[in-house]
N, C-alpha and C positions, 0 to 999 in steps of 0.2 A: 690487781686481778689475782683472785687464789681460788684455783681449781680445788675440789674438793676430794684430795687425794685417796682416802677411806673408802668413800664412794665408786671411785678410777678401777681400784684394786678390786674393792669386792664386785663389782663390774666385770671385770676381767676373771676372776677365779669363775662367776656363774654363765662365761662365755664359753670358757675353757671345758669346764663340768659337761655343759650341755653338749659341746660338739664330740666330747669323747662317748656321751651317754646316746650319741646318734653316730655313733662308728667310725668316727674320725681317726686313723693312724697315728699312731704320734711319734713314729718312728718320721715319715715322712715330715719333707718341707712345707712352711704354709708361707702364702703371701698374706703379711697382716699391714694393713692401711690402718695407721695413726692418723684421726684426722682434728684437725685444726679450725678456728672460723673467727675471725675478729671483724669490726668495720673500719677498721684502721690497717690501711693495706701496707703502709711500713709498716707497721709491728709485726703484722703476719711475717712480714718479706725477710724481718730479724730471726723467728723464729724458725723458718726455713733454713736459713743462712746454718743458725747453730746448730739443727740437726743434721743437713750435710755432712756440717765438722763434726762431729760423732756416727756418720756409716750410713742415714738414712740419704733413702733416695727419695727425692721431693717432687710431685710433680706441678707443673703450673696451676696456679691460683684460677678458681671460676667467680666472679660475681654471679650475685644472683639480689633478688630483693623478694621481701616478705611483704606480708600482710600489710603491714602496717605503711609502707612503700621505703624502707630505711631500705638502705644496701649492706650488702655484706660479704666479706670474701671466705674463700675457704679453701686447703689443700688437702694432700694427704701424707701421708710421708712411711713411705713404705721399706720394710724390712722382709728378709726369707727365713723363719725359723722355724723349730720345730714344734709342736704343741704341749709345751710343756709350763705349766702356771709358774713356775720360777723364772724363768726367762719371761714370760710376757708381766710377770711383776716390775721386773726389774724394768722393763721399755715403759711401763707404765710410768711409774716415778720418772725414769728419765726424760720421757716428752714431757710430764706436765709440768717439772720442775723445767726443761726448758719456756713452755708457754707462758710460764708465773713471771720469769724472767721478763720476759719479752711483751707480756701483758695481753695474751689473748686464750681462747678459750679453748683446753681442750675436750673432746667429747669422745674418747673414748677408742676403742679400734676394732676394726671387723675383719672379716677375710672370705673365703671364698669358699665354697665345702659343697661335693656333691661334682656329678658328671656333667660335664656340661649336653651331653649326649643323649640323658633323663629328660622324659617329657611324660 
């Protein structure tokens, strides 16, 4: 399995662009969910394991199934930092070199932006 790191990155630098080009602080913390998805729920369950052991915090795996009726798992694996494209470079490469490892899929990471207050 080889994530497609080039991809990940510029990913992540046109996440990063945008939320600061919509007012996002980047003095402040953000909660960013790394998230993950194999059909092979050991593999997921490895690659869990080995981001624990480097800081993230992982939450429980959801099944779900597609279209096509396959199943498939998925997590997330969340960190607190700030918004800054060097630091979420670097978590970049680190999760999906752990997913490569581990043999499943990363898809990239989101977070959370805006009040929740807004309607």
């Amino acid at each position: 399995m080889a994530n497609d790191l080039s991809e990940l990155i510029a990913q992540s630098n046109e996440t990063v662009a945008a939320l600061i080009d919509d007012g996002a602080d980047t003095s402040e913390l953000f909660t960013i969910e790394h998230h993950l998805v194999s059909s092979d729920f050991t593999k997921l369950e490895k690659a869990a394991v080995e981001l624990v052991k480097v800081g993230y915090h992982v939450d429980d795996a959801d099944e779900f199934e597609l279209d096509d009726g396959s199943r498939q798992f998925a997590f997330v694996a969340v960190s607190e930092v700030k918004l800054d494209p060097q630091i979420l470079e670097l978590q970049t490469k680190e999760v999906a070199k752990i997913a490569d490892l581990a043999g499943v899929d990363y898809d990239g990471w989101g977070t959370y932006f805006g009040d929740d207050e807004e309607e």
